[in-house]
C-alpha positions as CSV (number, residue, x, y, z in Angstrom):
1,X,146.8,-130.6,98.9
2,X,148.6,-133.7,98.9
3,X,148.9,-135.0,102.7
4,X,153.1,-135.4,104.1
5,X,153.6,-138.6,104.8
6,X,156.4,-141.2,106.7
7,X,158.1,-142.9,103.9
8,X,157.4,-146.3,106.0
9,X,154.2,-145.8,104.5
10,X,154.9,-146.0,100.7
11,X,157.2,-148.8,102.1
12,X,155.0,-151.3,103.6
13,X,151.5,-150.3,100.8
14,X,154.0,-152.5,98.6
15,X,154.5,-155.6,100.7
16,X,151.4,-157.5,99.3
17,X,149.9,-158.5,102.4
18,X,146.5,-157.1,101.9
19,X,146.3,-159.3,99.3
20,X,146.7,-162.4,101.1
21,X,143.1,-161.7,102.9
22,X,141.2,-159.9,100.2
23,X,138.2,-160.8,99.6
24,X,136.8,-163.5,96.9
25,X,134.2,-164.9,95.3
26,X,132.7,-167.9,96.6
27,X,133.8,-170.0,93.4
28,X,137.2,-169.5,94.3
29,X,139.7,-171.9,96.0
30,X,142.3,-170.6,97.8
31,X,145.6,-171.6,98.7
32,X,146.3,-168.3,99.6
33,X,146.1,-167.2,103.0
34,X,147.4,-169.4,105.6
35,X,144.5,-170.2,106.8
36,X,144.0,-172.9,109.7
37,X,140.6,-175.0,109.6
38,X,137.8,-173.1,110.8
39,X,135.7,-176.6,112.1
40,X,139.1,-177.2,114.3
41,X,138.6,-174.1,116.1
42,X,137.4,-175.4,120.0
43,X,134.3,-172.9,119.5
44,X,132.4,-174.5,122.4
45,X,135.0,-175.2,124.8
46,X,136.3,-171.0,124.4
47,X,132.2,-169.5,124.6
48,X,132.3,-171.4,128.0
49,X,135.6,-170.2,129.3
50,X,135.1,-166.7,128.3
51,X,131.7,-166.7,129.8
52,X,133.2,-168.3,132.8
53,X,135.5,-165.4,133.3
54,X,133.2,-162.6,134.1
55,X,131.5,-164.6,136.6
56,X,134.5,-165.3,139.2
57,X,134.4,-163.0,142.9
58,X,136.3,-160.2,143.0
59,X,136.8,-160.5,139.0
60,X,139.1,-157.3,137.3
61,X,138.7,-158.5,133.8
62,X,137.6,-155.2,132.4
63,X,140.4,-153.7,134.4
64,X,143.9,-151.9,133.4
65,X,147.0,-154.6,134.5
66,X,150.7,-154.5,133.0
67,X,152.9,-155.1,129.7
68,X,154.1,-158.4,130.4
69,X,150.3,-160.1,130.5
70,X,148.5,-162.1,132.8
71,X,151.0,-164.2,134.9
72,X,149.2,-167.9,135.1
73,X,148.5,-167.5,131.2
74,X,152.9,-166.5,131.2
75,X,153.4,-169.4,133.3
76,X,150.8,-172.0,131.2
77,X,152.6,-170.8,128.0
78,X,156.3,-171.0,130.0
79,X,155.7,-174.6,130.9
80,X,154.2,-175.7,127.4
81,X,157.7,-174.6,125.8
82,X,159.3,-176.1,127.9
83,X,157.9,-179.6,127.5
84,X,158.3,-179.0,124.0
85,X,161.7,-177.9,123.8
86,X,162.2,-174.3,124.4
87,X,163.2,-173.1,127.6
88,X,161.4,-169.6,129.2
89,X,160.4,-168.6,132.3
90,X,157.3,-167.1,133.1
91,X,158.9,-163.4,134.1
92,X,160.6,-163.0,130.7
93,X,157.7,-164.1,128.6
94,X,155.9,-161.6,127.1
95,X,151.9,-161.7,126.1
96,X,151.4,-159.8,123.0
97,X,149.0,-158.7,120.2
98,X,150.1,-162.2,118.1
99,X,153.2,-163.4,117.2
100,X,153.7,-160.1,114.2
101,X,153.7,-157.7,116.7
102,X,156.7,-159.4,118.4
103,X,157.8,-159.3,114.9
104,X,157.2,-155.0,114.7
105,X,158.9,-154.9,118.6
106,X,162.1,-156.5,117.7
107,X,162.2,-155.0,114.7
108,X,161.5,-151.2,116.1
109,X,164.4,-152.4,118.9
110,X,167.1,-153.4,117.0
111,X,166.8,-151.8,113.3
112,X,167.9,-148.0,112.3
113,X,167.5,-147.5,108.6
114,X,170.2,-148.9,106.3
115,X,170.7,-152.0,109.4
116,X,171.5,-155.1,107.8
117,X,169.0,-157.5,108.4
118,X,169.3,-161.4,107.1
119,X,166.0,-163.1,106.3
120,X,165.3,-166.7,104.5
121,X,164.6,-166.1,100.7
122,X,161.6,-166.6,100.7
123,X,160.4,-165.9,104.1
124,X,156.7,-164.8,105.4
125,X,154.9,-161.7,103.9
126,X,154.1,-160.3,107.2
127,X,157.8,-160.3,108.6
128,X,158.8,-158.1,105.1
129,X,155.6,-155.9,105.7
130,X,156.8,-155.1,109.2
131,X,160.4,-155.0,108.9
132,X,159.8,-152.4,105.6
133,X,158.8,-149.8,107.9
134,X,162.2,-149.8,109.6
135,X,164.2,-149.5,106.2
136,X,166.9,-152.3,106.7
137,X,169.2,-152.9,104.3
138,X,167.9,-156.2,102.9
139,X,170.3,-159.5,102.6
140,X,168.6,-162.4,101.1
141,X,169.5,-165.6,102.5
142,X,168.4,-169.0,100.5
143,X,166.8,-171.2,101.8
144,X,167.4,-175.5,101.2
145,X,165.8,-178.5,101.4
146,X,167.2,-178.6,105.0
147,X,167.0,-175.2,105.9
148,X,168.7,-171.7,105.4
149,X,172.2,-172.0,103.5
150,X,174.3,-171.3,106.4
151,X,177.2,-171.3,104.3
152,X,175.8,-168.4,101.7
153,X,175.2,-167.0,105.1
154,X,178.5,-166.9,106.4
155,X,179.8,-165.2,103.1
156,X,177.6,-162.8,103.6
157,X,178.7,-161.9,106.8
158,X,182.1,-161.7,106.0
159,X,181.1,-158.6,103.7
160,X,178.6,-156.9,105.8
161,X,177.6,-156.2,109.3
162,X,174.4,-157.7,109.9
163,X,172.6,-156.6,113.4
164,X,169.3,-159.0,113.1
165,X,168.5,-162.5,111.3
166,X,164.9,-163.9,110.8
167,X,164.3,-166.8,110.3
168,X,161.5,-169.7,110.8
169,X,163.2,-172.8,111.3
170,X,160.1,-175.2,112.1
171,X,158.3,-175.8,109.0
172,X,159.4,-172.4,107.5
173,X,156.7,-169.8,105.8
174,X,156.3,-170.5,102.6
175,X,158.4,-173.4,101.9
176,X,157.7,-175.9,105.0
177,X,161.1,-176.9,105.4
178,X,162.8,-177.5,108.2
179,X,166.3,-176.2,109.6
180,X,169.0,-179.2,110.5
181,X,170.5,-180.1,113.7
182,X,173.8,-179.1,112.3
183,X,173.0,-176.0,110.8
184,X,170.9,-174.7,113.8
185,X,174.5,-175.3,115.7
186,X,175.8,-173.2,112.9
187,X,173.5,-170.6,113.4
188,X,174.4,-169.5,116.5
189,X,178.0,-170.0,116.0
190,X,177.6,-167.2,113.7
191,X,175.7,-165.0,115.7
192,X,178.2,-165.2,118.8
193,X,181.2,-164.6,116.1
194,X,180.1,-162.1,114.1
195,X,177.7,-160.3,116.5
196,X,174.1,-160.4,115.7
197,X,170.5,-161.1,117.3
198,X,168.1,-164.1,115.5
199,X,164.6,-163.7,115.7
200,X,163.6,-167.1,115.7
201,X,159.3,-167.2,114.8
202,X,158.2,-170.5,115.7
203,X,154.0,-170.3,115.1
204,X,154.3,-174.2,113.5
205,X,156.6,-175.7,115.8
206,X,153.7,-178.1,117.8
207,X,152.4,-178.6,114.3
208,X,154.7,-181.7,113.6
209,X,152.5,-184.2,111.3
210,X,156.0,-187.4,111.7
211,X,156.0,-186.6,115.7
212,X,159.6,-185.3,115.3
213,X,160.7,-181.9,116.4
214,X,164.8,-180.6,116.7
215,X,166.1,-178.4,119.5
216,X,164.7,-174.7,119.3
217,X,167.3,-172.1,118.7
218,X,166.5,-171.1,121.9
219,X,167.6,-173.9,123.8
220,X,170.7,-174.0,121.7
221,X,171.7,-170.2,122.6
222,X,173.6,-169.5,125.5
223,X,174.5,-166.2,125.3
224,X,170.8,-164.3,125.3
225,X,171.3,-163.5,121.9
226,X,168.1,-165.4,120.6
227,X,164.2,-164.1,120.6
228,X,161.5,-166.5,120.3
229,X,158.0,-165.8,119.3
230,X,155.0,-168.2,119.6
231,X,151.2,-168.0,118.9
232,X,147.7,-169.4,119.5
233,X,146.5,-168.3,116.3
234,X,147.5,-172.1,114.5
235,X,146.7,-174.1,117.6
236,X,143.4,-172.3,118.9
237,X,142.3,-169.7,116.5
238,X,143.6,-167.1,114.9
239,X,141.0,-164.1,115.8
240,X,142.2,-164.3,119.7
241,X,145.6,-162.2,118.4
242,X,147.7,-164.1,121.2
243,X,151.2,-164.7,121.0
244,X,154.3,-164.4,123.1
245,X,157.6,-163.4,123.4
246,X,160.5,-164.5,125.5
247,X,164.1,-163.0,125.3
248,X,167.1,-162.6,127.8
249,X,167.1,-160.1,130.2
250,X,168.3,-157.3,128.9
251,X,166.7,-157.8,125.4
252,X,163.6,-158.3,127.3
253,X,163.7,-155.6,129.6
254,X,163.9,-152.8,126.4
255,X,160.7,-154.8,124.3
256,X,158.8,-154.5,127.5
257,X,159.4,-151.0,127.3
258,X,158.5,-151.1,123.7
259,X,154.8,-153.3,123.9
260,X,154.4,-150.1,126.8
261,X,154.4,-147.6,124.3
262,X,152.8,-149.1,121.6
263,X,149.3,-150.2,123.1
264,X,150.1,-150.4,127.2
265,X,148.8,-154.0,127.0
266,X,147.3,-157.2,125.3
267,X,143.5,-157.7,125.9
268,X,143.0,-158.3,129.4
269,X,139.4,-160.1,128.3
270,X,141.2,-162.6,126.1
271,X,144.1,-163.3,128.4
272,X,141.7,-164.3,130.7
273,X,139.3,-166.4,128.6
274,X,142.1,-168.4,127.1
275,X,143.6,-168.6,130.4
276,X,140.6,-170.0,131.7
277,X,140.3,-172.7,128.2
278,X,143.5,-173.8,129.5
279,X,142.6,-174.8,132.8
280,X,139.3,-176.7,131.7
281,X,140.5,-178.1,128.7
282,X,143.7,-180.9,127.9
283,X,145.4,-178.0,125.1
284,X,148.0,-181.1,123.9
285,X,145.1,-182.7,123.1
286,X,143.6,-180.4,121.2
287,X,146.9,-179.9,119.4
288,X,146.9,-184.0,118.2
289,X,143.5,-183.2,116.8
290,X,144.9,-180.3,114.9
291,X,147.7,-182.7,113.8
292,X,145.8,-185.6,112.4
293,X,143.7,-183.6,110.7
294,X,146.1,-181.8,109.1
295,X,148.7,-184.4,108.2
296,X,145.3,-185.8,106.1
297,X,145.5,-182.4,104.4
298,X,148.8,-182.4,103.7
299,X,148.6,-186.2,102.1
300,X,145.9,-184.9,99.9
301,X,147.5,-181.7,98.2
302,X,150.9,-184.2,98.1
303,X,148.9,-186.9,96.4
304,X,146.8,-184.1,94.2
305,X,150.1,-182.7,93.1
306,X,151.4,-185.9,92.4
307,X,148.4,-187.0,89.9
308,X,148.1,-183.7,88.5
309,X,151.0,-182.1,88.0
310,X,153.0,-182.2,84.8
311,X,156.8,-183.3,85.4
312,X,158.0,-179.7,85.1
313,X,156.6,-178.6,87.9
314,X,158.3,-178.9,91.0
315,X,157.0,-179.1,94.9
316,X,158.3,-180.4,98.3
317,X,157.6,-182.7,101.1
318,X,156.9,-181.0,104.3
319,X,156.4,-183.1,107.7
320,X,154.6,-180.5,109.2
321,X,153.0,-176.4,109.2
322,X,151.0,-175.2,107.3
323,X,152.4,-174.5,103.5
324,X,153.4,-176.5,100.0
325,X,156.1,-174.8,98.1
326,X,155.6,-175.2,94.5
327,X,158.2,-174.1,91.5
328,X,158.0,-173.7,87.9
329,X,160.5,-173.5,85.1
330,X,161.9,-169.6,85.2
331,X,159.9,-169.0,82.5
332,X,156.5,-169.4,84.1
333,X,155.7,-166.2,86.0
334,X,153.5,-167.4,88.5
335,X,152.1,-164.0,89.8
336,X,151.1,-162.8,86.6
337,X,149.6,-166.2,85.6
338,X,147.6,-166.0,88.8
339,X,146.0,-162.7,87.7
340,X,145.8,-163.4,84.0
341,X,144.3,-166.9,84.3
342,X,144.6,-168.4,87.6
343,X,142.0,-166.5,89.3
344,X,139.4,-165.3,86.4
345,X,139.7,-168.5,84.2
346,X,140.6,-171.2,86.7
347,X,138.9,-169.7,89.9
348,X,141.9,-170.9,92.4
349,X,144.7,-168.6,94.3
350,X,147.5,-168.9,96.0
351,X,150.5,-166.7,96.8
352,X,153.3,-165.9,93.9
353,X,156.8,-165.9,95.2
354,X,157.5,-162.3,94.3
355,X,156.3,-160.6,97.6
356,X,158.1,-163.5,99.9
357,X,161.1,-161.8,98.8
358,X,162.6,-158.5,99.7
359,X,163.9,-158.0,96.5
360,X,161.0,-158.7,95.2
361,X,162.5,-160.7,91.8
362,X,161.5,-164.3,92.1
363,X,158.7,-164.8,90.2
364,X,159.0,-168.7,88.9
365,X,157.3,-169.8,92.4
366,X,154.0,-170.3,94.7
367,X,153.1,-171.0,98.1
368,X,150.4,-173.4,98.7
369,X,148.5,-173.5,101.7
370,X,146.7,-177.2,102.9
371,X,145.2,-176.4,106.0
372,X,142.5,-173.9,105.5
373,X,140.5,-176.1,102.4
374,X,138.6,-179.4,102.8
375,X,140.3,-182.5,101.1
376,X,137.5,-182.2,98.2
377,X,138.5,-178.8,97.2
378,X,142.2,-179.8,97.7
379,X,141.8,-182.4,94.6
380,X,139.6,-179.9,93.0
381,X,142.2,-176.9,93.6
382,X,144.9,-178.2,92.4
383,X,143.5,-179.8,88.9
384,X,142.5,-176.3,88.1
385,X,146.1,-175.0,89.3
386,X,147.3,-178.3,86.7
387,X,144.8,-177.6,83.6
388,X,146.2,-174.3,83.3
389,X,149.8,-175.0,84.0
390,X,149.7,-177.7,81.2
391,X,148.6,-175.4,78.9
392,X,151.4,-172.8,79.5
393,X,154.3,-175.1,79.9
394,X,153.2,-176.2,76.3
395,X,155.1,-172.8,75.1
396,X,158.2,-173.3,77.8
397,X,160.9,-175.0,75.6
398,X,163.7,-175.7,77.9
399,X,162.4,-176.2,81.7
400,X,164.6,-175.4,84.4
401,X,164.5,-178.0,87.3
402,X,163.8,-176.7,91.0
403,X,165.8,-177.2,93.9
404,X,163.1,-178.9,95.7
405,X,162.3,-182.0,93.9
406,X,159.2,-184.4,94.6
């Protein structure tokens, strides 16, 4: 008997995620998963402090406490965005299961199927997995070489309501761009005119590789209509699942509510440890590592693509995060050249446009992540990626330029 199902479920199987993680063979190079570097992670430095935790008087580690988290870890993470540029206070920041489940919260908060919700086309894979479940109605916002197009924006909102924008405006996910000064003013213009909430995901914002960052949306917003998430997972590692949330009051007071019913609380144990990393170790520091080893990285898939690439192929020029983005001419589908000859023939991944988009009908595209191989199988990566692409563009008559040039 066939099992009665929700329809999020036939919703979100489609989203592609799982195949950002599946498993490979050990020939393979992949610029698929965003990946940070596994020899970055402070192994030593976090065996210590978690060890150190259970060894305090009077310790409660293994012990039930509340939604909101662990208050010195709130008020660590509170004064860190603040000497970066986002303002928060320690009782409206939220500790929670990574940054995607701040992503699920807001989304089970604000949506009701057939919402309108405005994303950056393309945007990350996991934000379309977990906003899927809600059923929004979809509207596809592009995304420039300085941002999302504010302007296609604004047409849009002058034909439908829109209750909730997402958008990544620090080294975006997948195309590593960043949002403008101008437009971030823009944005929240908008969102006081015509009446909506931005969900503003900011996991690459310390991850600046030309020491520049803009003002978060959050400091620009001054009418609690802007929720930031953060996360440990690209400056410590990702398999703590630690991120945060902050939000006005009243936004904040109904996602607390929320994180109650979904799993009563983060991980007491690793609340604790990191808590206790932070107060041995110098985490900006840490970060500046993270940074020049990266930015080397980054240089090397830039200078690989450069060598390699044949002039049809288009990428851009990120100053920081984590991801390339990479276009063809529209007659190169880069999904089903990934499965037909990418992966079997060239043994090297990475993720086709067509999931980064609700509507799932871009297919002329790639995301390229530079942070998770070493330089060696960078170069090596992306001649394969080359050999093949040569080949096929040998067929492609008439390319069609890309709106991020080299």
């Amino acid at each position: 008997m066939e099992k009665r199902l929700a329809r999020r479920v036939s919703r979100t199987a489609q989203s592609g995620l799982g195949d950002v993680f599946a498993a490979s063979n050990p020939n393979l190079i992949s610029f698929a998963a965003g990946f940070p570097a596994e020899d970055l992670f402070p192994k030593a430095a976090l065996k210590k402090a978690f060890s150190d935790i259970f060894d305090r008087p009077g310790n409660d580690t293994l012990q039930y406490h509340d939604s909101l988290g662990l208050k010195p870890l709130r008020e660590k993470i509170a004064q860190h965005l603040n000497q970066t540029g986002t303002p928060a206070h320690a009782d409206q920041l939220m500790l929670t299961q990574g940054a995607q489940q701040g992503i699920d919260l807001v989304a089970r908060l604000v949506l009701d199927p057939g919402d309108g919700l405005a994303v950056e086309a393309p945007t990350y894979i996991g934000a379309l997995a977990s906003f899927d479940a809600y059923e929004p109605t979809y509207y596809e916002i592009p995304v420039a070489a300085d941002g999302l197009d504010t302007t296609q924006l604004q047409k849009t909102l002058l034909q439908y309501d829109i209750k909730l924008l997402y958008t990544i405006p620090d080294y975006q996910n997948p195309t590593g761009t960043v949002m403008s000064l101008s437009k971030r003013q823009t944005l929240i213009q908008l969102a006081e005119r015509y009446n909506f909430i931005i969900l503003e995901d900011s996991p690459y914002r310390d991850l600046t590789y030309d020491q520049h960052t803009l003002p978060s949306l959050k400091s620009l917003d001054t009418n609690g209509r802007v929720i930031n998430l953060g996360s440990f997972s690209k400056i410590l590692a990702p398999g703590l699942r630690l991120g945060w949330l902050t939000a006005e009051t009243e936004l904040f007071d109904n996602l607390v509510e929320l994180k109650a019913g979904s799993d009563v609380e983060t991980s007491s144990v690793i609340m604790q440890g990191v808590n206790t990393y932070l107060d041995q170790n110098d985490l900006d520091a840490h970060i500046q590592v993270i940074r020049d080893s990266y930015t080397q990285k980054m240089n090397a898939m830039l200078t690989a693509l450069q060598q390699e690439m044949p002039n049809q192929i288009h990428y851009n020029t990120p100053t920081g995060g984590f991801f390339i983005w990479l276009t063809a001419p529209t007659q190169i589908d880069m999904g089903q050249l990934l499965i037909k000859r990418m992966m079997p023939e060239g043994n090297v991944s990475y993720v086709p446009a067509k999931n980064l988009f609700p509507s799932k009908q871009h297919n002329n595209a790639a995301r390229l992540n530079f942070t998770g191989q070493s330089i060696p199988n960078i170069y090596e990566g992306i001649h394969r990626m080359a050999t093949i692409l040569k080949s096929e563009l040998a067929h492609v008559e008439q390319p069609i330029y890309a709106a991020f040039n080299r």
